[in-house]
DRENPA-3360 file (N, C-alpha, C; in nm, 2 decimals, always signed):
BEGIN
1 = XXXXXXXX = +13.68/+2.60/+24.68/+13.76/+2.62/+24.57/+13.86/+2.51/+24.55 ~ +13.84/+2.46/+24.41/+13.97/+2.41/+24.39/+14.15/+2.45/+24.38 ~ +14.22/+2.41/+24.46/+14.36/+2.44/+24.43/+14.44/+2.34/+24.33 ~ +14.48/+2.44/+24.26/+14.58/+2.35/+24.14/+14.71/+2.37/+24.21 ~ +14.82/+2.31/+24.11/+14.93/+2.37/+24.12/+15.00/+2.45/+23.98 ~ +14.87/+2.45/+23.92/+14.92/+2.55/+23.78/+14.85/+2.66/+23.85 ~ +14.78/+2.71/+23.91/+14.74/+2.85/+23.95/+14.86/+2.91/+24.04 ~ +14.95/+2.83/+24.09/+15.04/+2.87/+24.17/+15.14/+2.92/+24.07;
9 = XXXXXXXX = +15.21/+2.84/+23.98/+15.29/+2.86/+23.87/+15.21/+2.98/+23.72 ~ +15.05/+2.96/+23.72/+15.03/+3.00/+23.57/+14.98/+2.90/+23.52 ~ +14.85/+2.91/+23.49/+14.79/+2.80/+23.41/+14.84/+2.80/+23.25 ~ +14.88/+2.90/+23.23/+14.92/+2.90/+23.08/+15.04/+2.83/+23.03 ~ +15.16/+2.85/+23.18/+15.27/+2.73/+23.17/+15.19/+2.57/+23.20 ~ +15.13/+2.55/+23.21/+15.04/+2.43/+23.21/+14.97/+2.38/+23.10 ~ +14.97/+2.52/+23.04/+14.89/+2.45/+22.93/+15.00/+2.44/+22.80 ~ +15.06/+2.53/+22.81/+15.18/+2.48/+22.72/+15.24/+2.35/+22.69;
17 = XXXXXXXX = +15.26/+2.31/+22.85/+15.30/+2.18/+22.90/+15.23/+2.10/+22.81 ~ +15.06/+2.07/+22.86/+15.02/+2.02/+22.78/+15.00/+1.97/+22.66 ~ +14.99/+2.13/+22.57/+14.97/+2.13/+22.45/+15.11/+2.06/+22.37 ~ +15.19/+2.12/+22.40/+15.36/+2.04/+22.39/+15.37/+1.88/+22.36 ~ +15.31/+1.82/+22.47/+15.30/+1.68/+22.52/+15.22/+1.61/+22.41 ~ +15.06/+1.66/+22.40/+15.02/+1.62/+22.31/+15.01/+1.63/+22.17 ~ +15.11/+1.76/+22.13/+15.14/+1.75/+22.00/+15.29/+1.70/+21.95 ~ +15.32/+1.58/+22.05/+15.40/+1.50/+22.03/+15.56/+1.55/+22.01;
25 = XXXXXXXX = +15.53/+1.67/+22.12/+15.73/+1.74/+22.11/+15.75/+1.74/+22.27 ~ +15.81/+1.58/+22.29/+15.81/+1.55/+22.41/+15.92/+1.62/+22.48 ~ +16.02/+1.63/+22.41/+16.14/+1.70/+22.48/+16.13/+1.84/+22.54 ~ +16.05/+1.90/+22.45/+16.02/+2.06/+22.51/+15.93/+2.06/+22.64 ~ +15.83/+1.98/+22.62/+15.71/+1.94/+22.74/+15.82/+1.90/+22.86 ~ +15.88/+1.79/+22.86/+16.00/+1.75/+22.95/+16.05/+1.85/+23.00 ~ +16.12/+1.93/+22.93/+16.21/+2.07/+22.95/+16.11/+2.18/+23.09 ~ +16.00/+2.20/+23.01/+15.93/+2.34/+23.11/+15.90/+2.22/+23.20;
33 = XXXXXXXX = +15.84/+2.11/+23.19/+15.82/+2.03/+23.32/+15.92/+2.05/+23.46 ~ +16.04/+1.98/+23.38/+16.11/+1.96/+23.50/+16.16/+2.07/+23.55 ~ +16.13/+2.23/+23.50/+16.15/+2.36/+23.53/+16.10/+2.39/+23.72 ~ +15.94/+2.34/+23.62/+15.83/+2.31/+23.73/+15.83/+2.19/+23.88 ~ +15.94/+2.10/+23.85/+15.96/+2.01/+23.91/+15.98/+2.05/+24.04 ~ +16.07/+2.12/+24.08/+16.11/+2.18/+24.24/+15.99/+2.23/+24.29 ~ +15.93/+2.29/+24.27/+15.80/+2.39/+24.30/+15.67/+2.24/+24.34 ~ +15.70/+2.13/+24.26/+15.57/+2.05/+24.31/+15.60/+2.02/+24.34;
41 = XXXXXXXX = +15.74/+1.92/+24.36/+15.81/+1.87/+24.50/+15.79/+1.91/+24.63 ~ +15.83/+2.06/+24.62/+15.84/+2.08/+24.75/+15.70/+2.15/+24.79 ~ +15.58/+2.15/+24.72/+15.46/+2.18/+24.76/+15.37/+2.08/+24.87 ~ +15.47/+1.92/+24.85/+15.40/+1.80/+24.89/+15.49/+1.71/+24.98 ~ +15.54/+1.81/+25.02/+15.70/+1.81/+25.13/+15.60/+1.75/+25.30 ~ +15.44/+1.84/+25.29/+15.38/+1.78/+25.41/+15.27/+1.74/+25.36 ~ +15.17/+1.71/+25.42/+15.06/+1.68/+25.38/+14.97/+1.79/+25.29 ~ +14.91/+1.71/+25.19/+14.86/+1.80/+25.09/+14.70/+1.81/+25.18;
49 = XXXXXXXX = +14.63/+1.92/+25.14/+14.70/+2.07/+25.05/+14.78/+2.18/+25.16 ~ +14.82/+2.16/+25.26/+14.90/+2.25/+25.33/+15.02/+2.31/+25.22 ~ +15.08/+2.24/+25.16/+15.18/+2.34/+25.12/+15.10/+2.41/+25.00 ~ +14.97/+2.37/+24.89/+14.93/+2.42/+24.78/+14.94/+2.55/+24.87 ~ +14.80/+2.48/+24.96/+14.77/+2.64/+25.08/+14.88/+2.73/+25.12 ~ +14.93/+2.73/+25.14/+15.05/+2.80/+25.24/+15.12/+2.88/+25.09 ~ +15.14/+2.83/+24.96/+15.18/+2.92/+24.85/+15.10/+2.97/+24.81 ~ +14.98/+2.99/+24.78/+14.86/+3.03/+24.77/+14.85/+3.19/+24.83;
57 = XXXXXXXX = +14.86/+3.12/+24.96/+14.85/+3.23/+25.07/+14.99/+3.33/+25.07 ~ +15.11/+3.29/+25.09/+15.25/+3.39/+25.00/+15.23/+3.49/+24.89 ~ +15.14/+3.42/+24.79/+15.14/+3.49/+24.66/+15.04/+3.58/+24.72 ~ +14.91/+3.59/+24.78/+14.83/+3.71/+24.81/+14.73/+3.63/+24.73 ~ +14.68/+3.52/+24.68/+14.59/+3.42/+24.63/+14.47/+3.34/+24.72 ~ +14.53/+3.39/+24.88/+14.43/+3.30/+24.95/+14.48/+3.32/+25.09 ~ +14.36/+3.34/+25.18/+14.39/+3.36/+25.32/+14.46/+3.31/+25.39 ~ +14.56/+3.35/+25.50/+14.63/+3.29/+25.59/+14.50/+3.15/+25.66;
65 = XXXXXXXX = +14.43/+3.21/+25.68/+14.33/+3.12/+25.77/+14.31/+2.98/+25.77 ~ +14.34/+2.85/+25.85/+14.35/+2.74/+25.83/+14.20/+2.67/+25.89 ~ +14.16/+2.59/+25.85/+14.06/+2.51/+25.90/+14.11/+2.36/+25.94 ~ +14.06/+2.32/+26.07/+14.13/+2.20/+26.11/+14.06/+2.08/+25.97 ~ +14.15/+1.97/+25.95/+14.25/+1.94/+26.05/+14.38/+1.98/+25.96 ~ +14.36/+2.06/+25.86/+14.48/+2.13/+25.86/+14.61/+2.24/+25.93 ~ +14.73/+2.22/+25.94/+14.80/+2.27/+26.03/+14.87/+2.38/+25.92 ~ +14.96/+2.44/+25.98/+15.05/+2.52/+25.93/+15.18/+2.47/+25.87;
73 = XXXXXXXX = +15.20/+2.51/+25.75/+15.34/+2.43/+25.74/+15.48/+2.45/+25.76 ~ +15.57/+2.37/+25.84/+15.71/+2.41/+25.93/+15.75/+2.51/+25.85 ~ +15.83/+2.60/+25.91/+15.93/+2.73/+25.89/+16.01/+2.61/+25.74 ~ +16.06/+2.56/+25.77/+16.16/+2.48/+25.67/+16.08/+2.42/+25.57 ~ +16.01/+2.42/+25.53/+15.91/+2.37/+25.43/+15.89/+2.50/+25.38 ~ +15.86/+2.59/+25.42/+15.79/+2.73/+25.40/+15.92/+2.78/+25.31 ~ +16.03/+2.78/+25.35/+16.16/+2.84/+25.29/+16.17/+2.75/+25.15 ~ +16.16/+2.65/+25.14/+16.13/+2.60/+25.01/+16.04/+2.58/+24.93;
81 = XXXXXXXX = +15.92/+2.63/+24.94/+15.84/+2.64/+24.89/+15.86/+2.81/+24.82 ~ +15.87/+2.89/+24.93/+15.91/+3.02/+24.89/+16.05/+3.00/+24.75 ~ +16.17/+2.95/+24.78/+16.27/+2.93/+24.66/+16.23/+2.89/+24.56 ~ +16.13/+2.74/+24.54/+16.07/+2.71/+24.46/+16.01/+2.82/+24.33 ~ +15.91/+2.91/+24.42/+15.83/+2.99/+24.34/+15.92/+3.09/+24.28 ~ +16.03/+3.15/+24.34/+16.11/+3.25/+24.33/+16.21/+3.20/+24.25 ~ +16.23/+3.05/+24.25/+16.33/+3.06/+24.09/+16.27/+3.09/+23.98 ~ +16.09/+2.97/+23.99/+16.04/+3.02/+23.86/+15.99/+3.18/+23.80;
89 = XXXXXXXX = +15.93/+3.23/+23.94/+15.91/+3.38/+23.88/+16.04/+3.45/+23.81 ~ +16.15/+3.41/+23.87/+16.31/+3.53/+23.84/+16.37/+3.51/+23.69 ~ +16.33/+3.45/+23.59/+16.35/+3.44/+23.42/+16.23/+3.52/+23.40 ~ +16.06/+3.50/+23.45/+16.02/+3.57/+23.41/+16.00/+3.76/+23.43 ~ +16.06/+3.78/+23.52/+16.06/+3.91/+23.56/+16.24/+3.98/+23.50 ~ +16.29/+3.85/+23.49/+16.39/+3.91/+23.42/+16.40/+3.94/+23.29 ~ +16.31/+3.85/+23.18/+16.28/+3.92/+23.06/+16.15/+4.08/+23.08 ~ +16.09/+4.08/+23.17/+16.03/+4.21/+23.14/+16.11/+4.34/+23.22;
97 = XXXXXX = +16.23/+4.27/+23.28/+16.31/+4.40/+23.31/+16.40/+4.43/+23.17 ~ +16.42/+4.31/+23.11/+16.52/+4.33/+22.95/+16.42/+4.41/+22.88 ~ +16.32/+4.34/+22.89/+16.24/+4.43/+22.75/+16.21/+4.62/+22.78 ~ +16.24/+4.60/+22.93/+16.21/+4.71/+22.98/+16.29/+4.85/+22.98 ~ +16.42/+4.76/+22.95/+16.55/+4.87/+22.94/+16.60/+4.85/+22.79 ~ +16.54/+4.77/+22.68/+16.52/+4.83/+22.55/+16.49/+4.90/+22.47;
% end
C-alpha cells in the first residue's frame, strides 16, 4: 500500500489544496498549506516512511508491525508527530462540538 500524507490529514484537505492552487487563489491554498505544514515536517523528522508509518499506525490506519530495515521512531519524534495531528484534528472536532450544542 501506498502511504500518503493526505490520508493521514484527509484527502479532501488535499484536494482543496489543490483545487485552490490551480484555480489560481494562491493565498487560500498557501493558508490550509502552511496549516498542514507542522504535520509534514515532523512526519520526515527520521527517515521516511517511519514517521508516515508510525501516524498511520496512532490513528488505528495501520499495524504497529515494522519490517526491517525499518526501525521505530524515537519517543521524541513520536510526541510530535502526535501534536502535529492533534492541532489539526482540534478546529475540526471543535466545529462539530459547536454545531453540536446548537
Amino acid at each position: 500500500k501506498i502511504i500518503a500524507i493526505g490520508d493521514i490529514h484527509g484527502s479532501k484537505k488535499w484536494k482543496e489544496i489543490v483545487s485552490l492552487a490551480l484555480g489560481g487563489k494562491w493565498e487560500q491554498a498557501k493558508c490550509l498549506f502552511e496549516n498542514c505544514l507542522p504535520l509534514c515536517k515532523s512526519l520526515f523528522l527520521e527517515t521516511n516512511p517511519q514517521g508516515v508509518k508510525y501516524a498511520m499506525q496512532w490513528l488505528g490506519k495501520s499495524s504497529a508491525r515494522l519490517r526491517l530495515p525499518l526501525l521505530e521512531v524515537e519517543k521524541q519524534v513520536q510526541g510530535k508527530i502526535k501534536q502535529a495531528i492533534v492541532a489539526l484534528a482540534l478546529p475540526h472536532f471543535q466545529a462539530i462540538t459547536n454545531q453540536q450544542v446548537q
